[in-house]
C-alpha positions in Angstrom: 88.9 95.3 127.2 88.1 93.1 124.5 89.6 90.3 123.7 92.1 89.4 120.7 89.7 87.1 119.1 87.0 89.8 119.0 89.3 92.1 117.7 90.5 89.9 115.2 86.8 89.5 114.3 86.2 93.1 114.1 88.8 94.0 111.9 88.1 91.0 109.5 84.5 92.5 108.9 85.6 96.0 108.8 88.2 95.1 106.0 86.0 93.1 104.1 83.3 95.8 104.3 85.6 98.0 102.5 85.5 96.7 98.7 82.0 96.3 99.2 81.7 99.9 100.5 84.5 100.6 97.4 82.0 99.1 94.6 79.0 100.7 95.7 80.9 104.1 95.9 82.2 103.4 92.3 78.5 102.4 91.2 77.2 106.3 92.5 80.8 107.8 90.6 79.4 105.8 87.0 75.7 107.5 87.8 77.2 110.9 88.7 79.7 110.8 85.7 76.9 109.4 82.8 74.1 111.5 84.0 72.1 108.4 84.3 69.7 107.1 86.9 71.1 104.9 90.1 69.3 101.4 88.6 70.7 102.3 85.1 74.4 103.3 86.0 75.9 99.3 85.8 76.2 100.1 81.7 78.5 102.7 82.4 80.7 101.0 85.1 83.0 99.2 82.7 83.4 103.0 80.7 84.8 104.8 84.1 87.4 101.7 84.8 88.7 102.6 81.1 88.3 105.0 80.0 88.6 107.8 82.9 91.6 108.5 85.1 88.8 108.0 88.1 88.7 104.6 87.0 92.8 103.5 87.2 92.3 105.1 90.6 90.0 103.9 91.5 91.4 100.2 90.5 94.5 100.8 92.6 92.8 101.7 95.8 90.3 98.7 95.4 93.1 96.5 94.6 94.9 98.0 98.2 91.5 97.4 100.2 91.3 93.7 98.9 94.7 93.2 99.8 94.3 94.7 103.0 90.8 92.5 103.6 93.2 89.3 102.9 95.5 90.2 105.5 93.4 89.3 108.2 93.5 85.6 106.9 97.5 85.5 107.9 96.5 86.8 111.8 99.7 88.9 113.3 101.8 88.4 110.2 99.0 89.7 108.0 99.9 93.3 109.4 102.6 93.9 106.8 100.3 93.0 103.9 97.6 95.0 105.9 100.0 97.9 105.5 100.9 97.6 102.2 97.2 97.4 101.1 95.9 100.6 103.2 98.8 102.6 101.6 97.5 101.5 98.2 94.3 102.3 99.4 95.2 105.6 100.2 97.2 106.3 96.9 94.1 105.6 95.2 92.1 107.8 97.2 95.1 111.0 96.4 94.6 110.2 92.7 91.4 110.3 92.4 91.2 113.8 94.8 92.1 117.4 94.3 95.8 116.7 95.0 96.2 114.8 91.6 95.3 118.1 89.6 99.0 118.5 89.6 99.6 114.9 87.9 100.0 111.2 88.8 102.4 110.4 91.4 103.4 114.0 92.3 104.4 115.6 95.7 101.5 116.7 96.6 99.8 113.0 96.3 102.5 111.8 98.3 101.8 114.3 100.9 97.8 113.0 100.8 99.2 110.0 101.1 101.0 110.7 103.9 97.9 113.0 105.7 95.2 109.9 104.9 97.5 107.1 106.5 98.9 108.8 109.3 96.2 108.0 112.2 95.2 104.5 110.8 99.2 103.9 111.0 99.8 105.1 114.9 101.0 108.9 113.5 104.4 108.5 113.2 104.3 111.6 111.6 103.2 113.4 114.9 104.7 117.0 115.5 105.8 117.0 119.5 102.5 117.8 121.0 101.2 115.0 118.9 98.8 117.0 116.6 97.7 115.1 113.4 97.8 117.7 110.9 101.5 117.3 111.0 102.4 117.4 107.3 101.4 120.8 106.9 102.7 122.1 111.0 106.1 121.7 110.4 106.3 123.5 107.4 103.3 126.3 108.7 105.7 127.0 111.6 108.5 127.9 110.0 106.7 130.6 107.9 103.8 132.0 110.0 104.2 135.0 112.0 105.1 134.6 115.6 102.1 135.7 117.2 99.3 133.2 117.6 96.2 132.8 114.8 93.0 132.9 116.7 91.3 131.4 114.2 93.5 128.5 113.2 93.3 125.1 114.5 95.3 123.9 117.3 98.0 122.6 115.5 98.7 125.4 113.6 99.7 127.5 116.5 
């Protein structure tokens, strides 16, 4: 068992690894989307933030993993801000996926929302045999047939 300083530790570096990680993922998205080379993708940075709907996103799900990378400066009662921060995190990851071909702030984002912080959160959103797929389970249940689908997963049946 490791011990609450460690742990503290642990989740201060993985936190703060995460903008880092976020930049560097927003560096390949400016290559990918100019056509240009790795080294030679910086010049096209500052056109995804503003001029792309990958780049206001983007923004908000940075802006989420910075405040959840500060929240391990206020120890237990950081966890509220650290909540607050991965659920922005996570909206910005729905907008910038395939559930925002349907628009901004639609039910489907929600839902992504929803499916992308339910483990990190303790899955409050578990069905009763505690499958994590539960946004779509509930809903699969009442309108598949009764038999079970050999080839679905586990919570699907």
């Amino acid at each position: 068992m490791l011990e609450q300083a460690t742990l503290r530790l642990w989740r201060a570096f993985l936190t703060t690894t995460q903008p880092i990680a976020a930049l560097a993922y927003l560096w390949l998205q400016a290559a990918v989307m100019s056509g240009s080379a790795l080294p030679a993708a910086g010049v096209a940075v500052g056109a995804v933030l503003t001029e792309s709907h990958f780049g206001l996103a983007w923004s908000v799900g940075f802006l989420g993993a910075l405040v959840a990378a500060s929240s391990c400066y206020f120890g237990r009662r950081g966890f509220p801000l650290f909540v607050v921060g991965l659920l922005a995190y996570a909206a910005g990851k729905a907008a910038s996926s395939h559930a925002a071909d349907s628009g901004d702030f639609s039910l489907r984002e929600t839902i992504h929302v929803v499916h992308l912080v339910d483990w990190p959160l303790g899955g409050w959103w578990r069905d009763r045999r505690g499958d994590p797929c539960c946004t779509g389970s509930h809903a699969w249940r009442a309108v598949r047939p009764a038999k079970r689908l050999p080839y679905a997963p586990r919570c699907l049946n």
